[in-house]
C-alpha positions in Angstrom: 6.9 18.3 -14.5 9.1 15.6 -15.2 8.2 12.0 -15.4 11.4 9.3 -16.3 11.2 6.5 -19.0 13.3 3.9 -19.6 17.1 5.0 -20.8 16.9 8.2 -19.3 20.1 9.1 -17.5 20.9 11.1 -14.4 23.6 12.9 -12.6 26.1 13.1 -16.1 25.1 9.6 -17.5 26.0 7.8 -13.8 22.3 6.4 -13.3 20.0 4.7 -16.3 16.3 4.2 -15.5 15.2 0.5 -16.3 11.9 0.7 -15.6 8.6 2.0 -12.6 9.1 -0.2 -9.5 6.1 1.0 -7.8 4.0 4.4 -7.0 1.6 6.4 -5.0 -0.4 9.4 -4.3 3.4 10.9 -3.1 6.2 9.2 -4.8 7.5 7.1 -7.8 10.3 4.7 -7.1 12.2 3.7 -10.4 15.1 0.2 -11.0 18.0 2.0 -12.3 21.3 1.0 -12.8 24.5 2.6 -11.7 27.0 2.4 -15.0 30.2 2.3 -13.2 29.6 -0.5 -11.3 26.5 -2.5 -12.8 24.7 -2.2 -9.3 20.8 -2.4 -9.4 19.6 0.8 -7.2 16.1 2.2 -6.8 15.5 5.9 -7.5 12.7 7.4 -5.6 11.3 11.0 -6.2 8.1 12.8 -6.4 5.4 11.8 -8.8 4.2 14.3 -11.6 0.9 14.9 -9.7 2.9 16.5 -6.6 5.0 17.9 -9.1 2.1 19.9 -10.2 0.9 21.0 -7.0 0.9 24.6 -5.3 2.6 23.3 -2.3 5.1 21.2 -4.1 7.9 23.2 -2.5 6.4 21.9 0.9 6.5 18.2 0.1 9.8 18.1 -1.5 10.7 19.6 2.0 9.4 16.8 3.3 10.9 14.5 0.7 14.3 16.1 1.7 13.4 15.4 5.3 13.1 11.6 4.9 16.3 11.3 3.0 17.8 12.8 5.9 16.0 10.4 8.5 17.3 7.5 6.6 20.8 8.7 6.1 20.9 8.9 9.8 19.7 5.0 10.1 22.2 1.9 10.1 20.4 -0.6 10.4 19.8 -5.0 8.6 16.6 -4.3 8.7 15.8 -0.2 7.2 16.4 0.3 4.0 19.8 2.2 3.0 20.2 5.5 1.4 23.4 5.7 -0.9 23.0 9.5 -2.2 20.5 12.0 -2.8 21.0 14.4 -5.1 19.5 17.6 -6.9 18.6 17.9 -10.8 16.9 20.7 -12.2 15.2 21.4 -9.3 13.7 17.7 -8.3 15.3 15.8 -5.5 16.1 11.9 -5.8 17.2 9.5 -3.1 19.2 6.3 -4.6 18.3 3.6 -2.4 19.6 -0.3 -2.3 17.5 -2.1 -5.0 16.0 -5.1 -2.9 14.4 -7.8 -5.0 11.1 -9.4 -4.1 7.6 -7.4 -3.4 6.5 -5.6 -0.4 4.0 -8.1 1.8 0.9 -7.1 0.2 2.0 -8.2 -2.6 3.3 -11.3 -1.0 0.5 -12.2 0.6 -1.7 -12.1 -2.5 0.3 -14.2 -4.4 0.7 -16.8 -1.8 -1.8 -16.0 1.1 -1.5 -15.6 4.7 1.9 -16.4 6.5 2.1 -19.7 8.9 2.3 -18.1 12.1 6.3 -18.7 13.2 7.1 -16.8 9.7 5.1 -13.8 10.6 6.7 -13.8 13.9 9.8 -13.8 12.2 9.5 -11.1 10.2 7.4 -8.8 12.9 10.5 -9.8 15.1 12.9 -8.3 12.4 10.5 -4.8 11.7 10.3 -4.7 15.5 13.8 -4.8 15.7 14.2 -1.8 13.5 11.6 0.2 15.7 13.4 -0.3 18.0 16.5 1.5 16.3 14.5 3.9 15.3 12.9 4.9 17.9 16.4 5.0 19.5 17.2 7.9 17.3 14.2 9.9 18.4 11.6 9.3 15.7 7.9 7.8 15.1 7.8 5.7 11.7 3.4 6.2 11.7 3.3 4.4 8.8 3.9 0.5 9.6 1.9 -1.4 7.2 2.4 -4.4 5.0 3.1 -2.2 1.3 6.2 -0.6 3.6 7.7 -3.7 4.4 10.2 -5.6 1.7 10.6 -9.2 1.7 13.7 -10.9 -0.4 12.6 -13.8 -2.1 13.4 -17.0 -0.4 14.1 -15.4 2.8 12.1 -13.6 5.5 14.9 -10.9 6.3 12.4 -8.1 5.7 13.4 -4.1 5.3 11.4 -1.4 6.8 11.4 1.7 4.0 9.2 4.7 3.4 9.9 6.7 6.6 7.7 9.9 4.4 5.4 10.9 7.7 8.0 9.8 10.0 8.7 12.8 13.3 10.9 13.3 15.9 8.7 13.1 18.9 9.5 13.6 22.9 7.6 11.4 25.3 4.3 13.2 27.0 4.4 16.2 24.6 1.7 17.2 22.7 2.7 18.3 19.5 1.0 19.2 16.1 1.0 16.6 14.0 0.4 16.2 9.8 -2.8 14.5 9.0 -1.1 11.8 6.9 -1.8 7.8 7.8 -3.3 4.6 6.4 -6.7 3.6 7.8 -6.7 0.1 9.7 -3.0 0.6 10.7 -3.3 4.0 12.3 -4.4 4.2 15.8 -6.9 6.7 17.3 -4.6 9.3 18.1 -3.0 9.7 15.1 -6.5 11.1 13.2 -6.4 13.8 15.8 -3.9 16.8 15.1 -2.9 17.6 18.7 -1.9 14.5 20.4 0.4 12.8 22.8 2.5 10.0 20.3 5.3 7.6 21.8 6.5 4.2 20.6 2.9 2.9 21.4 1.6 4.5 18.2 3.9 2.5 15.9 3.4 -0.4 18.4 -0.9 -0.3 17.5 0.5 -0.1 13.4 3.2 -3.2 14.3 0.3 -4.9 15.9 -2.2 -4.3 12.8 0.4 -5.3 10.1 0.9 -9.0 12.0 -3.3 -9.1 12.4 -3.4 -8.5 7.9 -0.3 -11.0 7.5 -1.8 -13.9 9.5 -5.7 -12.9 8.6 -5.2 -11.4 5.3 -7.7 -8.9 6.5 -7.1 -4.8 7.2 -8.3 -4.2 10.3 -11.0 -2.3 11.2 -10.2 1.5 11.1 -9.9 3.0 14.6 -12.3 5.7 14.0 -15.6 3.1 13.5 -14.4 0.6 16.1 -16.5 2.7 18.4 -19.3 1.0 17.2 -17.8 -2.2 15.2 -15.8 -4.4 17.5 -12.5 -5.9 16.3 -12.8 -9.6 15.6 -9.8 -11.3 17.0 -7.4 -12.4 14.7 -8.4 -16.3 15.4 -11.8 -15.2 13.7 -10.3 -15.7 10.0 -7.6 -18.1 10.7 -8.1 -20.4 13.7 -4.7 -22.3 13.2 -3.3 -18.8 15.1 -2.4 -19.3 18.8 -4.0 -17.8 22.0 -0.9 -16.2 23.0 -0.4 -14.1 19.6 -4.1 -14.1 18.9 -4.2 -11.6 22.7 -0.8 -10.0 21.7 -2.3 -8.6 18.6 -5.6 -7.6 20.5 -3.5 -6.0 23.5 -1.3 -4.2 20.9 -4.5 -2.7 19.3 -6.2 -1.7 22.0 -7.9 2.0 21.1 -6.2 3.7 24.6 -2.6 4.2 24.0 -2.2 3.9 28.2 -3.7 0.1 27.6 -1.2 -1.2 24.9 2.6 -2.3 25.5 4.4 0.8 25.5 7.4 0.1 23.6 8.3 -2.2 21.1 10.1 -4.5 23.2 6.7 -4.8 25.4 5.0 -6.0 22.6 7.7 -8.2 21.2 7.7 -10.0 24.6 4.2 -10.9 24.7 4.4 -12.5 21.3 7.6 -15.1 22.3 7.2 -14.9 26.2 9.9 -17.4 26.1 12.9 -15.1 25.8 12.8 -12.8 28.7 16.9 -12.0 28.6 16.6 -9.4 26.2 17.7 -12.0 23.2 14.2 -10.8 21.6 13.7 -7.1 20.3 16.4 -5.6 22.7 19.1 -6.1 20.7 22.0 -3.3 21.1 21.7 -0.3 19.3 23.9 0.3 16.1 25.3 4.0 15.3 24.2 5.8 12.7 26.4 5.8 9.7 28.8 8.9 9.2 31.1 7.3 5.9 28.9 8.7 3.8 27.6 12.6 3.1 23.6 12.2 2.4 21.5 14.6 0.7 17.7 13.4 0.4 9.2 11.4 0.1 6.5 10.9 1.0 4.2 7.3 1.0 4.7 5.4 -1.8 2.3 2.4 -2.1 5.1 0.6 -3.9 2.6 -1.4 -6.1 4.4 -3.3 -8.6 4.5 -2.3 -12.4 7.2 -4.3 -13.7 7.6 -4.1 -17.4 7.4 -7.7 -18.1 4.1 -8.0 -17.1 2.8 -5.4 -19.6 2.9 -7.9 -22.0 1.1 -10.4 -20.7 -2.4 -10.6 -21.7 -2.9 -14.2 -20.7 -6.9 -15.7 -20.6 -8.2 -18.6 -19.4 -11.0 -17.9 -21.7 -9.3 -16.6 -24.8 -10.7 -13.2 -24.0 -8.3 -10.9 -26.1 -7.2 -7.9 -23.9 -5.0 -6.4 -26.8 -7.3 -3.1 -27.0 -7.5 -2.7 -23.1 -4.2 -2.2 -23.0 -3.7 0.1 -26.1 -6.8 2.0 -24.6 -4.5 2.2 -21.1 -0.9 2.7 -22.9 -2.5 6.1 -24.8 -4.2 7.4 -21.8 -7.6 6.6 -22.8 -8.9 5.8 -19.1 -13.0 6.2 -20.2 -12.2 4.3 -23.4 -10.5 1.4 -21.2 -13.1 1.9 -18.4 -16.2 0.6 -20.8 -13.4 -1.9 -22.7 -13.0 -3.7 -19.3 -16.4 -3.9 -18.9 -17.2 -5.5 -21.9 -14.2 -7.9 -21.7 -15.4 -9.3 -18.1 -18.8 -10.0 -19.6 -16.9 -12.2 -22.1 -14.8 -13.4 -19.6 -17.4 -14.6 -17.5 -19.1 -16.2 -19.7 -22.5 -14.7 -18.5 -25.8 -16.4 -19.4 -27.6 -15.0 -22.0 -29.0 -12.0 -20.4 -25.8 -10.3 -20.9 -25.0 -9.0 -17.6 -22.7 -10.3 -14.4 -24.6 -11.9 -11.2 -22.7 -12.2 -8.1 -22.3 -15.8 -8.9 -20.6 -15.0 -12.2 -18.1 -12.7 -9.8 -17.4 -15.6 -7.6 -16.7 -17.6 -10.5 -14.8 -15.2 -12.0 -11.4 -16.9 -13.8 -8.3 -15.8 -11.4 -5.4 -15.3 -14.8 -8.0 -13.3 -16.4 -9.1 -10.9 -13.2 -5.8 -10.5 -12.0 -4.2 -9.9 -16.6 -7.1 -6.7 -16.1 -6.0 -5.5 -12.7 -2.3 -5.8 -13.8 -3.1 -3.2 -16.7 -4.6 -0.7 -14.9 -1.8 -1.2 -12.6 0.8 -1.0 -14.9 -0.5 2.1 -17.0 -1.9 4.3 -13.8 1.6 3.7 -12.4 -0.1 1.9 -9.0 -3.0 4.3 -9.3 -5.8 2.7 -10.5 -7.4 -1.0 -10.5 -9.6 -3.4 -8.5 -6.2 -4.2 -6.5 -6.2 -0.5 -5.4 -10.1 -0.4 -4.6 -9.7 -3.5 -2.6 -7.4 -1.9 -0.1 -9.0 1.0 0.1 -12.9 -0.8 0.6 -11.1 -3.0 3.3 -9.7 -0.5 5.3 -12.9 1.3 5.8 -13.9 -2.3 7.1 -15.4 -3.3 3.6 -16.4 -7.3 3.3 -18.5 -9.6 0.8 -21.5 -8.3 2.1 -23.4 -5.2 1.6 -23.2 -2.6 4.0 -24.7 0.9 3.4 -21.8 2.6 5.7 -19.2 1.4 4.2 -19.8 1.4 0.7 -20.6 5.2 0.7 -17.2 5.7 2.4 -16.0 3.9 -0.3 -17.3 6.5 -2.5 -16.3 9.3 -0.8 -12.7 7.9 -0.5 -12.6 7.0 -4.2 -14.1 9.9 -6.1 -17.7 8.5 -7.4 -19.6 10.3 -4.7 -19.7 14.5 -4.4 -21.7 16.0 -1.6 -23.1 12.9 0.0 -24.7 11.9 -3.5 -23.7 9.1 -6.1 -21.9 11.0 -9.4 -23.6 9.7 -12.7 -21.6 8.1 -15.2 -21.4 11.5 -17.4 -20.0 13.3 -14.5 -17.0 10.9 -13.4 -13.5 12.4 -14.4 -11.4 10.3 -16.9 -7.8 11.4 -15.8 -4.9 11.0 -13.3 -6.4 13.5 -11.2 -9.1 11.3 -10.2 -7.7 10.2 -7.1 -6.6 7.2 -6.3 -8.9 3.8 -6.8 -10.9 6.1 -8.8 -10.9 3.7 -11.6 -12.5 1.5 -13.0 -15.8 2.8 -12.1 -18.3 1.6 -15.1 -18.7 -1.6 -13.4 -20.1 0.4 -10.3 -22.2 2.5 -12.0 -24.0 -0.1 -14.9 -23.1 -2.4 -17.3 -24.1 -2.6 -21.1 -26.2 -4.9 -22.0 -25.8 -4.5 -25.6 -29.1 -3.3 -26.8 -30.5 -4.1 -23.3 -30.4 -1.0 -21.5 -28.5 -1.2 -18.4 -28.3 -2.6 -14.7 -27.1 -1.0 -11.6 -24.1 -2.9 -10.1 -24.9 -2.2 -6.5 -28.0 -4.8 -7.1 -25.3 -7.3 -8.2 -23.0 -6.7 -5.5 -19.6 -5.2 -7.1 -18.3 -5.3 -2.9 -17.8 -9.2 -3.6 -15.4 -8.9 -6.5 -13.3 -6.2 -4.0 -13.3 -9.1 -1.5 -11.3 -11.6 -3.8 -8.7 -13.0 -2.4 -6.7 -13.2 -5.8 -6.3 -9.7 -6.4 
């Protein structure tokens, strides 16, 4: 298994790893630099977890596959492949390095878009459905974390095509089990279904809903008995007509939504009806350049400058957190981050945290302990993480039994339908992602106190920050 650090070279000395752009449960996307001409590129391959697995050989297939479906796309708005190569048996795909974050991380650094800027950058994404779809393929994966945005400019790229298939309208085909709950619609959790471009038009639909809301959506599988709230619920500054376009794009029947992405384009700006708006002419696919070729990568950002920054608006020292995290010592770190929110918090003399001490909780020093776990699980683990994942399965402030055991299942701290003790959680990499930190869930210390269960003090409102 091979993981790269920083100076590492590929192909004969032409690439040099700078440093982990962002990762997943698939993938690991790397800033290198190509010698010979200075360029910035990012490096994708598969993480050292796949690398371990029995059916590696499958998912580099797959791996391979994307490469190819990306060197087939020409396109402003998809991200461009400039080689893929082989070494020592692991593939790697050199993409365009495109500065900025993905629009998850956008949007919790700045918040929700103003309506016309979301617009513009559905219109753009839209626009590369289009293209794609053009070339016979389903992205199934159109979500916030796989859309890029430049800083200073709204021309967003659509990347991680890792579950994209070639699809043929009205055939029912088998289909891999891979998708992202509260973007995915109905038919793509069932593995013999009829998909066109109205599946990718539900995900498109669900990514302007988060951008505008900064809510996930509620999963398609429990909106049979939890209704969507429109859009207009969480931000009312959003107009009628896109609050109904996003509602008539998710609509659970694929026979009820716009069937194409120009459909759906048109009911968000009505205005243009010549074809000026997401029916723009197709571009050929690129033939200048012989490719070679991953699955979803999160693309949560580790940079390396942030690993040193420890800041605290209550002097809280986080120096041994992140030795604890640098040397791998996730149960060590897990009970250190505990004991540096209570001193954060500045709890009352009791010694634990109440859900008014979460609320209260000092953004630089939540977001210096996310940004650890971040950086040393390589996008795996950290509130951030658990955050998407609780509010997928439709997770909010507020306690609810349903949910929060889903949580569990989805996250690791629940085996068999019961809650895992403390002793019995697993302290690795192979914990699955969002798996940690879990001590917070489970108790807290309180040094010489005995201990408190966290589901009493309600661990489902510090996963509903909005600064995480």
């Amino acid at each position: 298994m091979r993981h790269l650090n920083p100076g590492e070279t590929l192909q004969n000395g032409r690439y040099t790893i700078n440093s982990i752009l962002g990762a997943g449960g698939f993938g690991i996307t790397y800033l290198a630099i190509e010698n010979l001409s200075g360029t910035q590129l990012a490096i994708k391959t598969l993480n050292a977890t796949v690398q371990g697995k029995p059916n590696f050989s499958d998912l580099q297939n797959q791996f391979i596959k994307e490469a190819f479906l990306l060197a087939k796309c020409s396109h402003p708005h998809v991200v461009t492949v400039h080689n893929v190569f082989n070494e020592d048996g692991l593939w790697y795909m050199v993409m365009e390095y495109i500065k900025g974050y993905d629009l998850s991380v956008y949007l919790q650094q700045k918040g929700i878009l103003k309506e016309n800027d979301g617009l513009t950058i559905i219109q753009k994404i839209g626009e590369a459905l289009i293209y794609v779809h053009s070339q016979g393929f389903l992205h199934r994966d159109i979500k916030p974390h796989n859309i890029l945005l430049p800083p200073n400019t709204l021309e967003a790229k659509l990347i991680d095509f890792g579950i994209a298939r070639e699809f043929t309208a009205g055939e029912t085909r088998t289909h891999t089990g891979y998708l992202t709950e509260g973007y995915a619609p109905p038919e793509q959790y069932e593995e013999k279904a009829k998909r066109d471009t109205y599946t990718d038009v539900y995900a498109l639909a669900a990514t302007l809903y988060n951008i505008l809301t900064d809510q996930v959506p509620i999963p398609a599988q429990y909106r049979s008995y939890a209704a969507l709230p429109p859009p207009q619920q969480f931000n009312n500054k959003i107009s009628d007509r896109v609050n109904n376009a996003i509602l008539k794009g998710m609509e659970l029947k694929p026979a009820n939504r716009p069937q194409t992405i120009q459909e759906f384009l048109s009911l968000l700006s009505p205005i243009n009806k010549g074809g000026q708006r997401g029916d723009k002419p197709v571009q050929k696919p690129r033939r200048d350049v012989i490719y070679n070729v991953s699955t979803p990568v999160n693309n949560v950002p580790t940079p390396q400058q942030k690993r040193e920054d420890l800041s605290s608006d209550r002097n809280v020292d986080y120096g041994r957190l992140r030795d604890f995290l640098k040397a791998g010592k996730w149960q060590e770190a897990d009970k250190e981050t505990a004991k540096v929110m209570l001193q954060a918090a500045n709890p009352s003399e009791n010694g634990w945290l109440r859900e008014d001490d979460i609320d209260n909780f000092p953004c630089t020093d939540l977001r210096t302990i996310n940004q650890l776990w971040l950086d040393y699980s390589e996008g795996k683990f950290g509130f951030s993480v658990q955050k998407e994942i609780y509010q997928r399965l439709g997770g909010t402030r507020y306690y609810n039994q349903k949910v929060w055991q889903a949580f569990g299942d989805q996250v690791g701290w629940r085996k068999g339908g019961s809650w895992l003790s403390y002793k019995d959680i697993t302290f690795n990499t192979s914990g699955g992602v969002g798996h940690l930190p879990v001590y917070l869930r489970c108790c807290w210390c309180v040094f010489g106190m005995g201990w408190m269960r966290m589901e009493y003090c309600g661990l489902w409102s510090l996963l509903s920050r909005r600064d995480l």
